[in-house]
Structure formats: C-alpha cells, structure tokens
ZABALUM-617505 format. One record per residue (C-alpha): x negated, z, y; residue in three letters. Coordinates in pm, whole numbers, padded with zeros to 5 digits, always signed. Each point is the difference from the previous one (the first is absolute). Layout:
XZYALA...
This chain:
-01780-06258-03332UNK+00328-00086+00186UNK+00001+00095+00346UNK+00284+00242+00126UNK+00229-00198+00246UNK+00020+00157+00326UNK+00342+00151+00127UNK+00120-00231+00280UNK+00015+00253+00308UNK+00374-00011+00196UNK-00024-00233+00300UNK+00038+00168+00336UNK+00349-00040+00153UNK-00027-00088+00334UNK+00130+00159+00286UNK+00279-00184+00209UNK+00167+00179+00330UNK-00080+00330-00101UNK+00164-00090-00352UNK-00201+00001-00321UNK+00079-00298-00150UNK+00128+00057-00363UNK+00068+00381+00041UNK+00237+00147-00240UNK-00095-00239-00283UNK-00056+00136-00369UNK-00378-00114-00068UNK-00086+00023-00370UNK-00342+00189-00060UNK-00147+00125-00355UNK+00029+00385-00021UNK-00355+00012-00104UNK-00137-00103+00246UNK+00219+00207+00209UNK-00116+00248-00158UNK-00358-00054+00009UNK-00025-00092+00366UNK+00223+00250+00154UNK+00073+00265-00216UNK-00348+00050-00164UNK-00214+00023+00347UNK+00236+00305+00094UNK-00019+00139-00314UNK-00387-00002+00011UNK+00029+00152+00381UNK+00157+00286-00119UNK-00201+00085-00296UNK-00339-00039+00169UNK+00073+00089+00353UNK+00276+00217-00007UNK+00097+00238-00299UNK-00282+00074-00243UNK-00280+00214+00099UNK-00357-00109-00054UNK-00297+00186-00153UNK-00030+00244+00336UNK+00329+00126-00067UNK+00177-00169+00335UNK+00280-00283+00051UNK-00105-00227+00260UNK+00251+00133+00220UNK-00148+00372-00027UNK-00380-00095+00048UNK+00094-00242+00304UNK+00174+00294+00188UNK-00280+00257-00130UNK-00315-00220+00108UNK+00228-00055+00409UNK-00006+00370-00011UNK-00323+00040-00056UNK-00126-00272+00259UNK+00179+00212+00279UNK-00200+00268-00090UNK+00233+00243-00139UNK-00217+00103-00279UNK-00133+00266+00244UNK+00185-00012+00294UNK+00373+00161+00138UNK+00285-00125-00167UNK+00229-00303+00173UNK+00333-00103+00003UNK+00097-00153-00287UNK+00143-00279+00169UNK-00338-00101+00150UNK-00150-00045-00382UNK+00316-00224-00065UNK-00093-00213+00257UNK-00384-00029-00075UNK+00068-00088-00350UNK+00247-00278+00084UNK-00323-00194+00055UNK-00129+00042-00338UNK+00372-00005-00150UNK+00242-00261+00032UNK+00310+00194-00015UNK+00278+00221+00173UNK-00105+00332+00202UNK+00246+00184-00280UNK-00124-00120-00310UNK-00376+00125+00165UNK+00143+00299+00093UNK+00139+00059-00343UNK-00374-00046-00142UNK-00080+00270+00183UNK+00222+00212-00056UNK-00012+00002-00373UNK-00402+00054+00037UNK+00058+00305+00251UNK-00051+00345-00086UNK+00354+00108+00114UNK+00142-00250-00235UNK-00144+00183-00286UNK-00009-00288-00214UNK-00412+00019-00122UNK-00184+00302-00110UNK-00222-00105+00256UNK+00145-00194+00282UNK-00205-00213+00254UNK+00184+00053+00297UNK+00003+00323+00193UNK+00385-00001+00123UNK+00096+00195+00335UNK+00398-00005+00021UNK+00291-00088-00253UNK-00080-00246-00279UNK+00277+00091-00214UNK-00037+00112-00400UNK-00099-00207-00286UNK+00229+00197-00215UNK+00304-00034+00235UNK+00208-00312+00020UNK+00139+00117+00322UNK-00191+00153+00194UNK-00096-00283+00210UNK-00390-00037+00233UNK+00000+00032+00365UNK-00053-00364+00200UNK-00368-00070+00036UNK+00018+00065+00375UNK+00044+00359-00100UNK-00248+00079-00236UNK-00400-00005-00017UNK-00256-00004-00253UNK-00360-00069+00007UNK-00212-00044-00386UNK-00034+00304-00253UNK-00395+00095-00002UNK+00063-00114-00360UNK-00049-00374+00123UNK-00358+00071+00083UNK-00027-00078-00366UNK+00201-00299+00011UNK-00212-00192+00294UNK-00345+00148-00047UNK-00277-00238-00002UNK+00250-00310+00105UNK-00195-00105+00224UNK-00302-00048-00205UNK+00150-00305-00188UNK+00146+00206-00249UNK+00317-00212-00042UNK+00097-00360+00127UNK+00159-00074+00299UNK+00270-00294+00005UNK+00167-00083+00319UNK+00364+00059+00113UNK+00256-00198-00062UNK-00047-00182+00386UNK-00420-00004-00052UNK-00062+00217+00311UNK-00076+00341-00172UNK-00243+00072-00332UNK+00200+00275-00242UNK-00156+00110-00334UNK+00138-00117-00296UNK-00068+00351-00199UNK-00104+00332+00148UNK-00281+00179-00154UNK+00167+00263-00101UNK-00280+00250-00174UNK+00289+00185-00228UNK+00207-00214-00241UNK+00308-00026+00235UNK+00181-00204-00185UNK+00091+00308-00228UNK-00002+00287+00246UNK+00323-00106+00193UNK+00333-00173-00158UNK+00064-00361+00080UNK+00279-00193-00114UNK+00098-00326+00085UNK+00243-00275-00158UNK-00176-00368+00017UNK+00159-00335-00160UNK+00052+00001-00347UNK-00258+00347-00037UNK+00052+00367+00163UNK-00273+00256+00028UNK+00073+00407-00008UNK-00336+00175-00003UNK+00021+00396-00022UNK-00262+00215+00191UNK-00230+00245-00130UNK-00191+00287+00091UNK-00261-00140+00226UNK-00282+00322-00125UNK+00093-00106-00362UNK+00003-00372+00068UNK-00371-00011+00153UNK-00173+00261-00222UNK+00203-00276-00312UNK-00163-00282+00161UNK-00339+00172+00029UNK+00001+00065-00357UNK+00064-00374-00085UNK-00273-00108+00209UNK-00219+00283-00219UNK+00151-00076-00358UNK+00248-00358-00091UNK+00128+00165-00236UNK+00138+00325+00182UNK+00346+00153-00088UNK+00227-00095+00321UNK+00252+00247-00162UNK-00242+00291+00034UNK-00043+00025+00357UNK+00305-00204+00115UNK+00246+00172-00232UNK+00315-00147+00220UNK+00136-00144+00363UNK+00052+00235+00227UNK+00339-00072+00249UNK-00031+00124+00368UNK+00386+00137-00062UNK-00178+00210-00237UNK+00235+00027-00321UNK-00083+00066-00344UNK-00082-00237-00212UNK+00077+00021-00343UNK-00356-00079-00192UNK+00069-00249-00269UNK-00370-00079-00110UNK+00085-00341-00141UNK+00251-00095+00295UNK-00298+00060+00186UNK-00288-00147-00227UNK+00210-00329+00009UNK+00027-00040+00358UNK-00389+00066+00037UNK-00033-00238-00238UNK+00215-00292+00078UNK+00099+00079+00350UNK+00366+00030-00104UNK+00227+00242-00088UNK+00234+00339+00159UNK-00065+00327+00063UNK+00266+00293-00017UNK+00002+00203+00327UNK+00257+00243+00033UNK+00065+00248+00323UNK-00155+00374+00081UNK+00271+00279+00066UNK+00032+00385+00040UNK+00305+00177-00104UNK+00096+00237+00318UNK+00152+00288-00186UNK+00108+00233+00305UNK+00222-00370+00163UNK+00092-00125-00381UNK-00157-00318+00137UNK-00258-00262-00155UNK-00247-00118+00270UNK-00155-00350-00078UNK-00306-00045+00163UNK-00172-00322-00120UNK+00147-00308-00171UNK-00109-00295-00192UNK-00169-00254+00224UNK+00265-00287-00102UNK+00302+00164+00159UNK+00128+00157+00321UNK+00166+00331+00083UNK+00332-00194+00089UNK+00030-00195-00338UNK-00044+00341-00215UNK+00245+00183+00226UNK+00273-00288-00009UNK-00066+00018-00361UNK+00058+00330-00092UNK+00322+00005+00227UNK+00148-00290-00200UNK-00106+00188-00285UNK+00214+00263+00119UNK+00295-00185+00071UNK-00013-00120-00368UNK+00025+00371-00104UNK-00396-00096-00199UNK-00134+00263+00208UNK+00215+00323+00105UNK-00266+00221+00035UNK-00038-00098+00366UNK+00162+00159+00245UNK-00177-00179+00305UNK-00316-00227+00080UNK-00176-00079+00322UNK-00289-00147+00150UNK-00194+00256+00163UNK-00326-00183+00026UNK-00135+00093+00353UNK-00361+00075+00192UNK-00123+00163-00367UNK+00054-00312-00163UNK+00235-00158-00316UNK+00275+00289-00117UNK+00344-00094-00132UNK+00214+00364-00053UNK+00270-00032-00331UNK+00201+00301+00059UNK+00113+00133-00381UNK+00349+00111-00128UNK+00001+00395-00099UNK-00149-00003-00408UNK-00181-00337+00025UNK-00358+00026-00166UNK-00213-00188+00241UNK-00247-00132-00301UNK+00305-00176-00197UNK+00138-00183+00334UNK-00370-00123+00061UNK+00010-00111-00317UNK+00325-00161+00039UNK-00102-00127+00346UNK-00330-00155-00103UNK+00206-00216-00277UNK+00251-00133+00241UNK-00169-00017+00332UNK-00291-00129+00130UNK-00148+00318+00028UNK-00232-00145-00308UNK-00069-00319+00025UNK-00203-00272-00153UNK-00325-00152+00250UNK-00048-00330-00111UNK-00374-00141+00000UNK-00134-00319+00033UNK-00367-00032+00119UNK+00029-00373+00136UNK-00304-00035+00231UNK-00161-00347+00150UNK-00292-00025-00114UNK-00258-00335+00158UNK+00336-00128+00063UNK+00176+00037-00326UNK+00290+00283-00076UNK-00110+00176-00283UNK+00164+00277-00154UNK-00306+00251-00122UNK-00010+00349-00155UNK-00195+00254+00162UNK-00317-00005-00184UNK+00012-00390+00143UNK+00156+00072+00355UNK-00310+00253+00006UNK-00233-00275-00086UNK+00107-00249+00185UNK-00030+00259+00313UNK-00349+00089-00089UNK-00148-00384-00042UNK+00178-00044+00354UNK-00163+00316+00211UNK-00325-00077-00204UNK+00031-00351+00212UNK+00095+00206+00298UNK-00315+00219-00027UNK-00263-00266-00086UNK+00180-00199+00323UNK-00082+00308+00162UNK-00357+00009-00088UNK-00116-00321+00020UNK+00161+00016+00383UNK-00177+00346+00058UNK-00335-00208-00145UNK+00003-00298+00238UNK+00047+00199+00299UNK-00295+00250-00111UNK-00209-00315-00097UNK+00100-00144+00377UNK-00128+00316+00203UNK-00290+00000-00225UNK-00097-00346+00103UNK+00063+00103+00351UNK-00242+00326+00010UNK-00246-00219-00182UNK-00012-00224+00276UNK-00009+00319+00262UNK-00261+00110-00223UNK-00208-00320+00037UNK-00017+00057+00422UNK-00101+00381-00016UNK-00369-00129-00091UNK-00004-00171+00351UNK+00304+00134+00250UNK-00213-00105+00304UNK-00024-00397-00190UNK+00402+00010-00039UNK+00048+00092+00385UNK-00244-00280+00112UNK+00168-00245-00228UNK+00356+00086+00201UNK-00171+00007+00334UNK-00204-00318-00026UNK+00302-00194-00152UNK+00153-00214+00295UNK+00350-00071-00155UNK+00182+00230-00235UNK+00101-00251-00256UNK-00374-00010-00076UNK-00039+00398-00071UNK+00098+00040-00328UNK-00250-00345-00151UNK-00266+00157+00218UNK+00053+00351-00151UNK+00039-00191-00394UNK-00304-00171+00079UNK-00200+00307+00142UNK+00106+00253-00291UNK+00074-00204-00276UNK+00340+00096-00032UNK+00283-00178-00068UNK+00307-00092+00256UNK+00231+00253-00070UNK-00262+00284-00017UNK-00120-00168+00362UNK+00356-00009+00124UNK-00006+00420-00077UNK-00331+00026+00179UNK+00110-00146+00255UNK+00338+00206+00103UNK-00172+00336-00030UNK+00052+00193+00332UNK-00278+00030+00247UNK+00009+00361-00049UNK-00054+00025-00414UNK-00336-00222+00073UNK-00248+00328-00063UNK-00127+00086-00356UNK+00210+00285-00078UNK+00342-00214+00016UNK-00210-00222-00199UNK-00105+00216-00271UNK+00306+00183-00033UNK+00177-00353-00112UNK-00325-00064-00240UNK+00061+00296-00154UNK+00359-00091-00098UNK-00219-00304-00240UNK-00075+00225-00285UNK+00373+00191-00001UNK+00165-00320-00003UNK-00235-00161-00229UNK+00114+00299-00242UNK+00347-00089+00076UNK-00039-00396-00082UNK-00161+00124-00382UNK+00286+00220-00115UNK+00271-00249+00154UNK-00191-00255-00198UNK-00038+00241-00288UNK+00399+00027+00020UNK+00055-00343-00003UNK-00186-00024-00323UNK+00150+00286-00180UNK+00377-00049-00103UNK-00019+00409-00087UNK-00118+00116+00315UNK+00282-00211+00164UNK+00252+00187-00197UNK-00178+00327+00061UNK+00102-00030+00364UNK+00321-00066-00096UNK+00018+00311-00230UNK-00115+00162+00310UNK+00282-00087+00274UNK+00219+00061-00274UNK-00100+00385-00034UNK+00002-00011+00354UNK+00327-00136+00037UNK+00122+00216-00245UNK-00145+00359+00151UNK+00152-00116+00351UNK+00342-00126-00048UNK+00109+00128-00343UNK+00296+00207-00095UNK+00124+00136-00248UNK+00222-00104-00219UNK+00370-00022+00114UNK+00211-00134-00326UNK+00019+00292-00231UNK-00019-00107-00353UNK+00250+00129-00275UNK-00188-00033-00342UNK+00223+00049-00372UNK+00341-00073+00175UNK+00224-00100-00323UNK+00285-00220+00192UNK+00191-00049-00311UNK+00044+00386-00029UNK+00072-00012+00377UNK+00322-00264-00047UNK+00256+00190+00180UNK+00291+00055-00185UNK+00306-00005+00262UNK+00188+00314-00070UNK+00364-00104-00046UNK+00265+00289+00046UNK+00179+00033-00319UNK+00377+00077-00013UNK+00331-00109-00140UNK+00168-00323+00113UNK+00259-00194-00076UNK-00064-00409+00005UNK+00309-00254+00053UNK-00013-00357-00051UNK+00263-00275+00128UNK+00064-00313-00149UNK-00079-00162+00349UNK-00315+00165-00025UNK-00006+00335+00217UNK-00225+00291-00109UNK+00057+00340+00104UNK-00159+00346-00115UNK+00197+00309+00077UNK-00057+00345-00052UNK+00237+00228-00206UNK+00102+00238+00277UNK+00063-00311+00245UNK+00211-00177-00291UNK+00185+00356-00031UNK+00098-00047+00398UNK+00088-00351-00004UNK+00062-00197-00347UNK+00190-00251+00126UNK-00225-00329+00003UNK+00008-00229+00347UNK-00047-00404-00149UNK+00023-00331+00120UNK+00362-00184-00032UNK-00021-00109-00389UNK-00327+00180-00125UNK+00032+00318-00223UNK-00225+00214-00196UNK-00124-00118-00366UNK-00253+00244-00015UNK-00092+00372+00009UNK-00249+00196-00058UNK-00091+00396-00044UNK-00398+00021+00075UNK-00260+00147+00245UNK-00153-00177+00311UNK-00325-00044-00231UNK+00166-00303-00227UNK-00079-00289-00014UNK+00276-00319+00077UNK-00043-00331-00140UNK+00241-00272+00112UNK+00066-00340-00213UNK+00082-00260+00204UNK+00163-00334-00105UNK-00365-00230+00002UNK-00113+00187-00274UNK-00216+00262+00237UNK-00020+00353-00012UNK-00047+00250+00300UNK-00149+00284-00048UNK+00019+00293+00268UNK+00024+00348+00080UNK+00292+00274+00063UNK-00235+00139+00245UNK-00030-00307+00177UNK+00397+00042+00086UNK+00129+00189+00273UNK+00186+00260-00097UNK+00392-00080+00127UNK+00372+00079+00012UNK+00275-00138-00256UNK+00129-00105+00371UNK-00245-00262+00100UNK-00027-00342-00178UNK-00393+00089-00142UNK-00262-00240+00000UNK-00001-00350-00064UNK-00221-00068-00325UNK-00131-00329+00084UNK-00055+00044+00368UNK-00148+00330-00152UNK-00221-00125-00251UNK-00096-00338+00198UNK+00151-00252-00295UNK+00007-00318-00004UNK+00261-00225+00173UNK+00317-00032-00208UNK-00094+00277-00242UNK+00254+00257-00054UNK-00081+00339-00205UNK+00253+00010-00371UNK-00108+00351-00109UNK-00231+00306+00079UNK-00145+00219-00230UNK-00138+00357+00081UNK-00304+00150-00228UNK-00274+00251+00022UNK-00173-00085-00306UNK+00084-00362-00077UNK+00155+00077-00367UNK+00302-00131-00183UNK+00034-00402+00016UNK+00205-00260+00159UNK+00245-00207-00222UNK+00058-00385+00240UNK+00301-00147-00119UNK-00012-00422+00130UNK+00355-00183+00019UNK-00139-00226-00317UNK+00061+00274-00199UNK-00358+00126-00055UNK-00089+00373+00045UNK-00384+00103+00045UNK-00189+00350-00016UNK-00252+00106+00235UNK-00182+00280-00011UNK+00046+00179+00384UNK-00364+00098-00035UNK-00068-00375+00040UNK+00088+00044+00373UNK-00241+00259+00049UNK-00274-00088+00237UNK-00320+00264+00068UNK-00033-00191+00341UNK+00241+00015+00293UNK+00170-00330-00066UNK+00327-00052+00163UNK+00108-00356-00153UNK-00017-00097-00373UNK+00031-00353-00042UNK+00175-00112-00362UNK+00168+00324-00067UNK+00246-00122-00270UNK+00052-00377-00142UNK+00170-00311+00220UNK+00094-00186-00282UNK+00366+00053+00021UNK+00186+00199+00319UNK-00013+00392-00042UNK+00336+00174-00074UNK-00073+00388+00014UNK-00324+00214-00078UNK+00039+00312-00110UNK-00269+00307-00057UNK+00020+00187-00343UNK-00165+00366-00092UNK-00007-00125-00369UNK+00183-00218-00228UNK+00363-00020+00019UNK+00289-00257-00063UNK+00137-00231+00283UNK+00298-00199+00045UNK-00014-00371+00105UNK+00283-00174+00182UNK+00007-00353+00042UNK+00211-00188+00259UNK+00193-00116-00230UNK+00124+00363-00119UNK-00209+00023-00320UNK-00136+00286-00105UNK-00326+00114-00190UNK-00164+00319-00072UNK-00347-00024-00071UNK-00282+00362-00009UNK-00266-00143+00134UNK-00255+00157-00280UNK+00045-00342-00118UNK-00183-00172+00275UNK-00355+00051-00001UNK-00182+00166+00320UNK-00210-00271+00193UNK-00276+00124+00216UNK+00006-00369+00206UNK+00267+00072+00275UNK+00144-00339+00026UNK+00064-00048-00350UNK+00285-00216-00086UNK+00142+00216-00238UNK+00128-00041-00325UNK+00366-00192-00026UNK+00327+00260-00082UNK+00279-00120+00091UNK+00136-00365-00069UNK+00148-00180+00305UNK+00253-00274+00021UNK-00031-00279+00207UNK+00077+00092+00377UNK-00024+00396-00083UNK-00283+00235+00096UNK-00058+00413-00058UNK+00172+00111+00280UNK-00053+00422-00107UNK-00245+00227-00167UNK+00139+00358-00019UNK-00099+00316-00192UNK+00267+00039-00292UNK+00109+00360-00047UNK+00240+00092-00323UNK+00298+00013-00008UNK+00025-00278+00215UNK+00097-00248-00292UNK+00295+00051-00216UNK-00128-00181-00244UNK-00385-00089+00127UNK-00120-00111-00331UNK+00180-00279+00110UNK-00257-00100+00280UNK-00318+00076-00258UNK-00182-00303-00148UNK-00272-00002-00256UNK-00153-00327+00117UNK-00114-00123+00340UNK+00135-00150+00205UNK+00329+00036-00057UNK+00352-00093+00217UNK+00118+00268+00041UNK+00352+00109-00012UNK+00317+00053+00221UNK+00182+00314+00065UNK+00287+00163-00173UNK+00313+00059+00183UNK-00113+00360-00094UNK-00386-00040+00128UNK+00115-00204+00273UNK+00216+00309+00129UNK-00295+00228-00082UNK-00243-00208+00196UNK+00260+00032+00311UNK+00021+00341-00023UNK-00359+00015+00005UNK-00067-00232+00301UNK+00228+00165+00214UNK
C-alpha cells in the first residue's frame, strides 16, 4: 500500500523591522484542504456547540446561562438585575453581554416565546410576536428562575449528568441537565447550524408526559392518541390534517397549518385578532394587509391598528359598511400571514451526532437518557447510604465498651497514634476509627449512641431497595412514570392551540369578487392600454397619445374579460381588465410591457378580449402560410401570466386575427397581389405554434404584408381573386377594384 505524501506546510516568513517579509504575495493552497482545516472545524463548532439542541431540550448557550442562575441561588431566592446574571455567565460563556442577554430574554416569561418559560421576568422584555417592540437594557430589568426549573436541576448534584469544564478550565458546568419532563418537546427551539437547521414545535407539557408514560407502559402505544397535535404559546388554530401530522411524528419532518383566532365586534363593525400563527409578527400581517389595500385586493378595510397592550396580542381591522366579516377572513387568511405554514424539523444531537427523529424516537431516545439519569441517581444515593452504614457500624462496635474507647484517647500520648490505637482496640477499620474519633465530647453517653444504631436497620432497608432498583430496569422506569405524573399534576395547562377538525381548504379558495361593469378597452400600436367607462368616454372621447402612436384596437366588453397580448417572440400575455385602472380618454393609459413585466425588447402586436375563450385565431406569416388555432388552446385553469410558444417562429408574423366562425379573408402581399381564401379550407390545429398550411405563393423578395376580413361587395369582380388550388399567386387589382379598395381604406 502506497503511502499518502504529506502536504509540505508554508514556511514562516520572517519578520524584518516591523515588516512581514513577503506580505501581499498570492500563495497557492488546495481548496480542500482549505476547506477541511478551516472551514470544517467551524462548521463542527456550530453544529455541536452552538445551534442544535441535545436530548434535554437546551442549546449550550441556554443551559450555560440556566445552570449560572441557578448557582446564585435564584431558584428560591429574590429576583436580580438582569445585568448581574450577564455577567456571571460570561464565565461559563465566551461571548458578548448582548448575545447573553438575548438568551435570556427569549427564555423569559415576558417574552412569551415557550408555553412554559424558565425565567421569571420583572420589567420589559419585549414580545415574541412583535418585530418592534424592542426589550429594555439588562440594567433595567430582573428575573430570577421559574419554579418550573426545579424539574430541570433536581438531583444534579447526585451525579446525575456529567460535568465538563469551561472553556478556561476554572469552573465544572454540566453537559445535560436532568430534566425529569421531556423538554426537548415542551418548549420551541429553532436554530440554523452549517449545512442542517433544526425547528422543533412544542407541545402540551400534561399531554407530552402522560404520552411518554404510556410508552414506557406499552412500545407500541398510539402517540396520535394522546398527543393529537403541537400546541403554540400564540395560541392559534391549527388546522388538523391527520396525515400532515402522522408524517411529522413519524419522520420528524413536515408543516403544520396554523391560522389566527378572531371575534367579529358587531356594535364597532370591527374584527379583533387576538392570536396569530407562531411564524409571524403583528407588524408583517398589518403591512400586509395595507399593501393589500393599496392594490385594491382587499377593500373591505376601512382601517387597521395595533392595539396590543397590558391584555396581550390584539390587532383591530376596522370594516367598510356591508362587508361580511367571515368572507374577508377568508380572503385574509389566503393572502396574509394570518394562516401560515410551521415548518418542522426534529434535528436533535444525540451522543454527539444530529439526528433528525420522529416523536415516537425523540420520546425514546429521552427515556433511555433519564433512565441513565435515575440509575446515576441511585447508585449515588447507594454509596452514600452504604458509607454512613459503615460509619454507625463502627459507632456500633464502641457502644459494647464506651469507658475502653475513652481510655484508648486518654492513654494515647500523640494524636497521630489515636485512630491505629482505636483500629487495633475495636477491630474497626480506619475510616470507621477516623468517625470515632471526631465525635463530640458531649454525644459520648449511650443514648446519642443508640439513637445513631438505630438508624442501621432503616438504612440497611434503604441499601436493599436501591439495590433492588438497580437490578430492575421496570422499577427504574416506574419512578420515572412517577415524576412524570407529578410533573404533569403541578405544572400542566391546558391546552392553548385550538384545533379545527373537517376544514375543506379547497372549498375555502377565496374567489376575489371582481365588480362587473361595462368598459371600453383601447390599444395603441406603441403599446398603451387603457379601459374606460362609457359615461367617462361620453365626457371626453377625444384620445390623448404619444407623438406617432394611434389606436388599432377597440373593444366593447365588461371589466370581467380577459386580455391576451401577442408579442413579437412568439409569447402570449395573458391578463385581466380588472387588473387595469379604470382611466380617462385624456391620459396616455398604461404601458403594456412595463405593465405586464415582458421581456426586454418585446413589444405587444395585438390584444384580444374574451370571457369564454371561443372562436379561433387565424396567424397569417410573411411566407405566405396561414394557420388555425383554436383560442381555447390559450386557456389555462391556473393563473399563468406568460405562455411561452404561442404561435409558430418559422417565418416573421404579419397579422393575427380572431374569428367567431368560418369566414373568407383577403390576403395582400407586398407586392400588391391579391388572394381570397375562406379559411374552412385550412384545417383547425390544436398545437399553437403550428406552422400552418402554405396559401399564398410568394415571389422572391415579397412577403404577406395584410390579412383582412373580406366583406361583399368589396370586389367588382372577386371571382377574380378565388383559386381552386393552393397556394396560389394571387392576383392584382382592377382599375375598378383598385378604386373600390381606396374607397374602402379611407
């Protein structure tokens, strides 16, 4: 096996009169290894010490600032300011006083970011679902730890969890908290890593333990059946999609639909909003819904405000005189982010490793770790029974003689020689001697004595069922059942998330209403749109256009129609009247391609107006081909504003025209031929960008310059312009037609 050839390492440029020799030079190095000695070490940082929570439900960041707090002793005691916990946990974390602060604040209870928050706030920590409303300085503020964290550090000091040491070895911190609920899934985390992200919803911390008791009971227990969803602390309701939901317990992935709580106020004509989804903020939904109303999408709303105060989250939308509040909340919940979408992924470290788990697993994984925690417990709670046994033992052994254990201290001459003399004397052993030995002058009488002897048989008790634990993996999760219950009966609540069960969406798609009424729609040849209404036409008909633009187009229809606009790449727009302001004959109108968003150098030929997409379009190219389209080919059951392809680039497009049914047309070529052709002889094509089929004959340097709708009379003689075979030339006017065909241009 060939040996891998070591990387020579870059020489070390030395330093001349405070000059670095070589600086500024371009040093080739392989991006590999770039990467895997720079880039990788921080990328490993962040995952495992920074982002990810581990098994107890806590970021390193949150348990460091958690476990300072509860070393000042404000588990029980007064709150402090906040700025003295800032400073405490500086020696635990390496990092700014705001960033600490910031920890805090998010696990406060005026926050109001968990459904059960750790910190008991005093002062103004600001809103988790306002963007604005920003937290007081930590010189102003005070908390102390929510009795909740009783649960969090009970039993840590019974070598329940291992303790690593700080990051400048002069403090111990734990590396997990023994947290006797499964955290992890009470409270939200979230937190965005290198290359991996974790967003873990809470749930109902009653419904949560009595789930994880029944695991412990039963393997095979249905998680759905007493965890039937999340539960936000915004509240919400969340609309219960049973295999959205199944999924995510399953494979730790997935969304769940949350959508706001509101009363309609029928004596103000106002909507009050009192809870939203946890994934927004009552700024983004307000700035929302006043764009909307700026686009004329929502006109029910007269006003909106922010009126959140002391009572808590409330956002006021003020309705127009007629509006039915269910129909706007429908509307609303569509285009805002009054519903929105909570996206899960259960990425927890686990030993080390990220590892994105379903519930049933997360659950698991939390059990196997407090059944650790509790057999830690034990076994501590054992050796330090089994030590003060082997102590009273030993004060057991001198009660036979008192009077011999006094003359043994008195007749020793040094002290060093006490405790061998007392070993020797008893037949105890040095440590039992060494207890002997400190008792007080006072406790030397038989009832002191007796009273410790008697402790023998209680603790002996004690030592059996610890041992009797330690041997049964059942009774160790019995005692977890247990604190669980207990847990449960102390802290729980009730649930906050209301869930919405049978809520068809699809029969819920808003449709917008759009005001229906006659309009008149203009097109220019530069390509200006405008939509007037009869009675403004009726004031003012005369139409206001650029120097060199005119109208080609006009139109009789209601603001319901729908336009579609061929441009010269062979694209089709399609749009609404209703999306045009209504306007005067005096204004230029709006710009279709600014309008419309088309691509550079496109320009718009034709529009079209329809309501039920019938009739056909007849493409006449300059090589003199025509081709018939079907309009219903341009029909779309999705919103879709461009359609790419919309008639054939073969040869350069001379006109397009839109036909009810059948009829004849007249073709013009440039070099003043004429043919009329009914176009029952070409055959309808259902692909839009046919070629067509070939009609009219061109001679070299020539094209199709019209296609026009022939009307009789026209034609003196228009038998005369008729073929029987295809493609034909064509022929040239009369003097008479000729005359005819000027009368009818002008």
């Amino acid at each position: 096996m060939a040996r891998k050839k070591k990387e020579p390492k870059a020489p070390q440029l030395p330093k001349i009169d405070g000059v670095i020799d070589g600086a500024g030079e371009v040093v080739e190095q392989k991006i590999a290894s770039t990467i895997e000695e720079n880039y990788m070490p921080y990328a490993m940082s962040v995952i495992m010490s920074r982002a990810i929570p581990e098994i107890d439900g806590f970021k390193p960041s949150h348990r460091k600032l958690l476990y300072t707090m509860y070393k000042m002793g404000l588990l029980t005691g007064k709150r402090t300011k906040s700025a003295n916990i800032v400073g405490a946990t500086m020696k635990l974390n390496p990092h700014g006083d705001s960033a600490i602060y910031d920890t805090m604040v998010r696990l406060s209870r005026g926050y109001e970011a968990l459904l059960h928050p750790y910190v008991d706030s005093k002062g103004n920590f600001g809103k988790f679902y306002s963007r604005d409303m920003a937290w007081a300085a930590s010189r102003y503020t005070e908390a102390k730890l929510d009795p909740i964290c009783n649960e969090l550090f009970k039993d840590i000091d019974k070598d329940t969890v291992d303790f690593v040491d700080n990051y400048d070895n002069t403090m111990k911190e734990p590396s997990l908290l023994p947290a006797t609920f499964p955290s992890v899934l009470v409270n939200a985390n979230t937190g965005i890593a290198v290359g991996m992200a974790s967003n873990i919803c809470s749930f109902n911390l009653r419904e949560v333990c009595e789930t994880t008791a029944a695991l412990i009971r039963d393997k095979d227990h249905d998680i759905m059946s007493t965890l039937p969803a999340p539960d936000f602390i915004g509240g919400g309701q969340i609309i219960y999609d049973e295999s959205a939901i199944k999924k995510i317990y399953e494979t730790g992935r997935g969304g769940i639909k949350v959508r706001a709580k509101y009363q309609y106020d029928k004596a103000n004509n106002c909507i009050d909003i009192f809870s939203i989804p946890p994934s927004t903020s009552c700024e983004v939904i307000i700035e929302k819904i006043i764009d909307l109303s700026k686009q004329g999408k929502v006109k029910e709303v007269a006003d909106i405000r922010d009126e959140t105060g002391l009572d808590g989250l409330k956002i006021t939308i003020d309705l127009k005189r007629g509006t039915d509040p269910e129909k706007l909340m429908m509307k609303l919940f569509k285009l805002t982010t009054l519903q929105d979408s909570f996206s899960c992924n259960f990425n927890v470290l686990i030993a080390g490793v990220p590892r994105v788990m379903g519930v049933r697993e997360l659950l698991n994984e939390w059990i196997a770790f407090r059944v650790e925690c509790v057999r830690r417990r034990t076994y501590f709670d054992l050796n330090k029974k089994q030590e003060k046994l082997h102590l009273l033992k030993g004060l057991k052994a001198i009660l036979l003689d008192i009077d011999k254990a006094v003359k043994i201290v008195r007749e020793t001459e040094e002290e060093s020689e006490v405790v061998p003399n007392l070993m020797i004397g008893f037949g105890i052993d040095e440590t039992q001697a060494e207890y002997v030995a400190e008792i007080k002058l006072r406790h030397l009488n038989k009832e002191y004595i007796l009273k410790r002897i008697e402790e023998i048989e209680s603790l002996e008790k004690d030592i059996a069922e610890l041992e009797a634990i330690l041997a049964s993996k059942q009774r160790v999760k019995t005692i977890i059942v247990k604190e669980l219950k207990n847990v449960a009966d102390k802290y729980g609540k009730d649930r906050v998330s209301e869930l919405l069960y049978n809520v068809d969406e699809s029969n819920e798609s808003y449709v917008e209403e759009v005001p229906d009424y006659p309009v008149n729609l203009f097109f220019s040849k530069e390509g200006y749109f405008k939509k007037i209404t009869p009675q403004s036409l009726r004031m003012s008909s005369e139409q206001k256009l650029k120097e060199g633009d005119m109208m080609i187009q006009h139109y009789e229809s209601t603001n319901t129609a729908e336009l579609l606009f061929f441009t010269n790449k062979c694209q089709v727009y399609k749009s609404k009247a209703s999306d045009f302001d209504d306007t005067k004959a005096s204004v230029l109108g709006d710009y279709v391609p600014a309008k419309l968003q088309m691509d550079e150098g496109e320009v718009p030929l034709k529009m079209f107006v329809t309501k039920d997409y019938n009739g056909m379009f007849v493409f006449a190219f300059e090589n003199g081909k025509l081709a018939k389209v079907p309009m219903n080919a341009y029909y779309t059951k999705t919103n879709r504003k461009k359609l790419v392809s919309a008639y054939s680039d073969k040869s350069p497009l001379s006109d397009v025209m839109w036909l009810d049914e059948d009829k004849e047309l007249m073709l013009t070529s440039s070099g003043g031929r004429v043919l009329l052709i009914h176009t029952g002889v070409i055959n309808l094509k259902n692909t839009k960008n046919t070629q067509g089929v070939a009609v009219m004959r061109m001679k070299k340097g020539q094209y199709l310059e019209k296609l026009e709708e022939y009307t009789d009379g026209l034609f003196s003689k228009p038998s005369r312009y008729r073929t029987k075979t295809l493609p034909a030339l064509g022929a040239f006017l009369t003097e008479e037609d000729s005359g005819n065909e000027q009368l009818s241009i002008l």
